[in-house]
Structure formats: structure tokens, C-alpha cells
N, C-alpha and C positions, 0 to 999 in steps of 0.2 A: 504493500500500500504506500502511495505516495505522501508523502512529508514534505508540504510547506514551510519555507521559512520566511515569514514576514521581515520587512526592515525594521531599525529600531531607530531610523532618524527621519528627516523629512525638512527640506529647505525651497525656498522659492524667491527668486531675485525683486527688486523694488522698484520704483522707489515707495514708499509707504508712509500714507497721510491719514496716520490713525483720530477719529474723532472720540468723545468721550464715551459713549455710548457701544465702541467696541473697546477698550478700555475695561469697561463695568463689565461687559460680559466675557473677557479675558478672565480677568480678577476672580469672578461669581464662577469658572470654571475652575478655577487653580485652586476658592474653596473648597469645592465639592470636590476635588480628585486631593484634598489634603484630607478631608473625611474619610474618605475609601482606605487613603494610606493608614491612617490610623487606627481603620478597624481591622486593616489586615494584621498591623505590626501587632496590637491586641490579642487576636486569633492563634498569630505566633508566638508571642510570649506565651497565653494562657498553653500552649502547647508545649512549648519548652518546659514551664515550672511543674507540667505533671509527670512529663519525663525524667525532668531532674531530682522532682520528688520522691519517685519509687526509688531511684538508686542511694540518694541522701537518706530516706526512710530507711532502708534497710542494714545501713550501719548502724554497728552499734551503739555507739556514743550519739545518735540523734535516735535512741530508742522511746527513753522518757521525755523529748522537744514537742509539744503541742504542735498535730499536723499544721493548724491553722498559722500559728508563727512558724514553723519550718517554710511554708509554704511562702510565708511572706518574704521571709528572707532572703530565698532564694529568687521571686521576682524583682527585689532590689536589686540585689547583684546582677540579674541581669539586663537592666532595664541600666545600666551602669554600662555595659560592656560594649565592646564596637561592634557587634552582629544587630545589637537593637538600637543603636546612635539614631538619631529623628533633628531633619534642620528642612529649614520653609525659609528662606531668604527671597525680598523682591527689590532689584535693584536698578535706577534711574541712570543713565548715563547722561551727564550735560552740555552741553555746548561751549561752556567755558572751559573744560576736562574733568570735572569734580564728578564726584555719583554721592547719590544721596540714598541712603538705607531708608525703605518704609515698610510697616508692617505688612501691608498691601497698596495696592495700584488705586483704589477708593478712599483710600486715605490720603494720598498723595495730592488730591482733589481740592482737600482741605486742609495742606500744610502750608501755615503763610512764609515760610522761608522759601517757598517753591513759586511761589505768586510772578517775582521778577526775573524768575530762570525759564532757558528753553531749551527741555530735554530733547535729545535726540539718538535714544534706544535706549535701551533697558532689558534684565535679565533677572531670571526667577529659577527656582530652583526647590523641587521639592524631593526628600530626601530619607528613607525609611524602612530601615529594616533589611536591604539590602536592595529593596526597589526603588529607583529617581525616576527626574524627567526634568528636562530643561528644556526653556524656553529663551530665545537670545536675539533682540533685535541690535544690531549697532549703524549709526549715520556713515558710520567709516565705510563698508563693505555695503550698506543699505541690503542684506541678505538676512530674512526672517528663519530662525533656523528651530528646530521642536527634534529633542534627542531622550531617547529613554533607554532603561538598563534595566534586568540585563536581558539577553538576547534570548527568543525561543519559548519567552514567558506572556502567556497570554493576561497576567493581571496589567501590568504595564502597556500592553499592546495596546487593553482599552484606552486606558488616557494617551495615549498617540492619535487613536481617533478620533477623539474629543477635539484635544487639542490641532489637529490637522484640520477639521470643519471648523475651527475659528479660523486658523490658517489661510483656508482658503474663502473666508469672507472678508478678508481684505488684502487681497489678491490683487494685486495692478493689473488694471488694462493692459495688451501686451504691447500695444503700440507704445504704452509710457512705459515701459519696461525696455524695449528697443529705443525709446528718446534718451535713456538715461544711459543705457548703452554708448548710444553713438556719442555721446557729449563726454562721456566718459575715453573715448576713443581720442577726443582732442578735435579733432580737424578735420573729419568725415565730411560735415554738411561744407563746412568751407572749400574743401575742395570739388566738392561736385559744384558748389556756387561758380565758383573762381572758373572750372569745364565748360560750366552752361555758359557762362559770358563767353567765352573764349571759341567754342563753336558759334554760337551764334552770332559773334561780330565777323568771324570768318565768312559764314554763310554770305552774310549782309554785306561783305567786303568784294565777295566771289560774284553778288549779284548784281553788284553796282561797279563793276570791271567788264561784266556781258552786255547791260544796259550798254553803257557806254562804246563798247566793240561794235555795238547791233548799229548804234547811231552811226559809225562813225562807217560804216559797211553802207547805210544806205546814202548817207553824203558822194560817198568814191563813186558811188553806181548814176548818181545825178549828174558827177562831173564828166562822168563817161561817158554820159547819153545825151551829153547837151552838143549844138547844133555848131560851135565854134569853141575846139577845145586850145583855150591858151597854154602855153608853156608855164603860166606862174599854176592855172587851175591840174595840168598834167602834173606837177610835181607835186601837189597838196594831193592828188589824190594817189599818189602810187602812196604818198605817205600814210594817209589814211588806208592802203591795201595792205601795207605793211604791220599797221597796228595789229588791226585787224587777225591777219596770218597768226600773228606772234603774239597776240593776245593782248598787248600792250598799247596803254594810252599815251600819244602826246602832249597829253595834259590833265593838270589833275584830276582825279576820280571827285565826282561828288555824291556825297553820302546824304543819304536821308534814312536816319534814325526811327524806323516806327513806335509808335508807343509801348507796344509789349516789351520792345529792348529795353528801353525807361526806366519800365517796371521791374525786369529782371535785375537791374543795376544796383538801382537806389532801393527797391522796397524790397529787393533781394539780400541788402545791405544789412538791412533793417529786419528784417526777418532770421538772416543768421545771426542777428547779434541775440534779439530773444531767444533764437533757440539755442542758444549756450548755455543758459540759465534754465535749469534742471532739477526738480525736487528730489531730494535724496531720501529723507527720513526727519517727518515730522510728528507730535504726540500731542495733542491738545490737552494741556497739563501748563499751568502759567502762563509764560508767552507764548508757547508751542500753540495755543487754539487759536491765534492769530492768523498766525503760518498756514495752519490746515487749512484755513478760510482762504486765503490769498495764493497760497499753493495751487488749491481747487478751480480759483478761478484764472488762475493763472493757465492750469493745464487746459481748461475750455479753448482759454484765445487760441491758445499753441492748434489745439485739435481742430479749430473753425480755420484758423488762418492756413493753415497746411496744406489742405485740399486747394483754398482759396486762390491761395499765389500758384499753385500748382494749375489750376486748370485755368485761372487768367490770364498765366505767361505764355503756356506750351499749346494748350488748345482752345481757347475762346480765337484766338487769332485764326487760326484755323477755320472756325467754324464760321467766324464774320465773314472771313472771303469767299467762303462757299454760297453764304445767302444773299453777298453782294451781287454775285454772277446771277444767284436764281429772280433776283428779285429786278 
């Protein structure tokens, strides 16, 4: 029979603009997967001190010890030991480098030393009896990461679950996952900018060197078909046959700029300068609920204008001269 083995981690790239409301229900899960812990490690103590009772009982020198004080004693002691050690740390990572320990993430709502700060990840940690699970957002790497231990154990599997559906409700878009990517590349969008200009002035350059060839083709052809051809008109026009041949103008090319070049230029300018600026990892916790608000709206412009500049430069031009011709 075939054997399963689940993972015991689980990560998904950012950038991540958590509001308060998933926050709470972060927090409200890490309670209830701290209860479970503690009814397991429970379950296993009370199973340990009956084990270790029979053997303690049946010495003799704990013959005349009161089972009920034997008994206790022995779950002190192991309620002492590193097999039952029990720790719940939740920890705030901040923008200035400091982290700030709170008992939970709902508390940290109402800590006024947290009021003028703007966290930017945070890390939790529950820890019991030999079962954990961590949770680990950092701004540096903007990577949500959920690890549990130890492997092959399905009590821990569950709170991977759990905690994986919080996981993936605040999941970035993958477009803003590939925005923070490419920003994160450095000079991606800039060089495809810097290309698009660069063909398209070519084009525009190519097309206004034919223009000009085609004029200077139908000039030659008037000097040659007119009724007295002078020797100053013979010479102007071999020269004009000549451009023509060899592609080349006797005088300067004159360029006319269409609007969509313009556009590509300047609001192409202006468009990779936004999108340099990139959300990494925000927490609505003091300042941070600022952030998430202006983050948010931030990522809208970015997502409206992108298509925007995209189909006003490369294909509205297009389609206008198609309905110029139809119309």
C-alpha cells in the first residue's frame, strides 16, 4: 500500500499588504492551534506520569508514597524536562530594525509604543511537546513562509492547513507578484522602454528616408519627361536618380513625430518611473495601515495604467488608421 508523505513547509512570494482584519484572523488561528497544542502536550504528559508511575510505584522505597503525591511529583518533573518545554512567541519586525515582542498580533493593535512605528513582517512561533509550526513574514525577502515539525505526523499536518488557507487568502495577485519581481530585477521595464523608443524612432526614421526617396523618384521622372530638358535640370535629376538608387537624401530628412511616439517618450518616462516603486510588505499595525491604504491604491493606478499606455502606444495607432481608411 502506498504511503504519502505530505510537506511540512509551505511558502508563496509577495509582495503583501496585510489589513487588520486578516491580522485578527491570523492571530484567532494561532489561538486555537495553541489550544490543540496544549491539549495534546496534556494527553502526553497524563501518559507519560502513568507510565512512569507503574515503574516509580513498584520500587520499593516509593512503596508507602501516597499514589496521588507520587503521581504529582512525577508530573512536575516532567512538565520540567525538555521532551515537554511549551513556548508561543509573536514577533513584529520594524522598519527602523527593532522587533517588538507581543503577547499576540490583537494586542499589538493596542500597544501605544507601536502607534508611531511601521512594521514590516513578523514571526510567530508555536512550540510543544515536540510539535511546532512557524509562521514568518519578513519586508527583506517579502516571502510568506508556514513550517511545521516534525515530519510524517499528521497532528501538525492539520495546523499546516489551517494555517496554508490563511496563507492563501492573502495571496498577491500574480501580476503584482511578477511587478515586484521585475522591479526587483532593477532594469527590466527600463530597458524594454529604452527598445520600444529605439525601434520605433528607427521605424519613423526608415519611413521618412522612403517618403523622401519616393518624392525625390517622382521629381527625376518630371525632369525627364518634360518637353526641353536643360543641362542644369539633366544634372539635378541624375542627382535625384542617384539618391534614389542608393537610398540616400540630398538633403535633410524631415521628420514628423506622431503623437503615439510622444506618448511613448515622455509618458513612457513617467510611467517607468512609477513603476519602480513597488510594494514589498506592509501590516496595518500603527503606521503600516496607512501604507496598506496607499499601497492599495497605488497598485490600482499601476494595474489601470499598464494596459492603458500599453494599448495607446502600440495599438490605438493602429486601429485609428485602419478607420481612417474605412471611414
Amino acid at each position: 500500500m502506498a504511503e504519502f508523505i505530505h510537506s511540512t513547509e509551505s511558502q508563496i512570494d509577495g509582495p503583501f499588504l496585510i489589513d487588520r482584519s486578516q491580522m485578527e484572523a491570523l492571530d484567532k488561528i494561532l489561538q486555537e492551534e495553541w489550544a490543540r497544542f496544549k491539549e495534546k502536550r496534556n494527553e502526553m504528559l497524563d501518559q507519560s506520569v502513568e507510565e512512569r508511575f507503574k515503574v516509580e510505584h513498584a520500587r520499593s522505597y516509593n512503596k508507602e508514597v501516597p499514589s496521588e503525591k507520587l503521581r504529582e511529583t512525577i508530573r512536575e518533573e516532567l512538565q520540567k524536562s525538555y521532551d515537554f518545554r511549551e513556548r508561543k512567541e509573536c514577533l513584529l519586525y520594524l522598519r527602523n530594525g527593532s522587533v517588538a515582542k507581543v503577547p499576540d498580533f490583537v494586542t499589538a493593535f493596542r500597544e501605544p509604543d507601536l502607534q508611531d512605528k511601521e512594521p514590516n513582517g513578523f514571526y510567530a512561533i508555536l512550540e510543544s511537546c515536540g510539535h511546532s509550526c512557524q509562521i514568518r513574514l519578513t519586508g527583506r525577502r517579502a516571502t510568506l513562509e508556514v513550517d511545521v515539525a516534525p515530519k510524517r505526523n499528521q497532528f501538525v499536518q492539520e495546523t499546516l492547513m489551517v494555517l496554508k488557507n490563511w496563507q492563501n487568502a492573502v495571496r498577491p495577485p500574480k501580476w503584482q507578484t511578477l511587478w515586484l519581481k521585475t522591479v526587483d530585477f532593477g532594469i527590466a521595464h527600463w530597458m524594454i522602454w529604452i527598445l520600444a523608443c529605439f525601434l520605433s524612432f528607427t521605424a519613423i526614421e526608415k519611413q521618412a528616408e522612403t517618403t523622401q526617396v519616393y518624392t525625390y523618384s517622382q521629381e527625376a521622372s518630371q525632369l525627364l519627361n518634360a518637353t526641353n530638358l536643360t543641362a542644369e535640370n539633366q544634372g539635378k535629376a541624375i542627382q535625384l536618380l542617384l539618391a534614389k538608387t542608393y537610398g540616400y537624401a540630398p538633403q535633410p530628412i524631415k521628420r514628423n513625430f506622431p503623437g503615439w511616439f510622444l506618448i511613448l517618450v515622455f509618458c513612457g518616462l513617467a510611467y517607468c518611473v512609477a513603476f519602480s516603486y513597488a510594494p514589498t510588505v506592509s501590516i496595518a499595525i500603527g503606521l503600516g495601515e496607512k501604507k496598506v491604504q496607499f499601497w492599495r491604491k497605488y497598485s490600482r493606478f499601476i494595474l489601470i495604467t499598464t494596459p492603458t499606455f500599453i494599448f495607446g502606444t502600440f495599438f490605438w495607432p493602429k486601429i485609428e488608421a485602419i478607420l481612417k481608411s474605412i471611414l
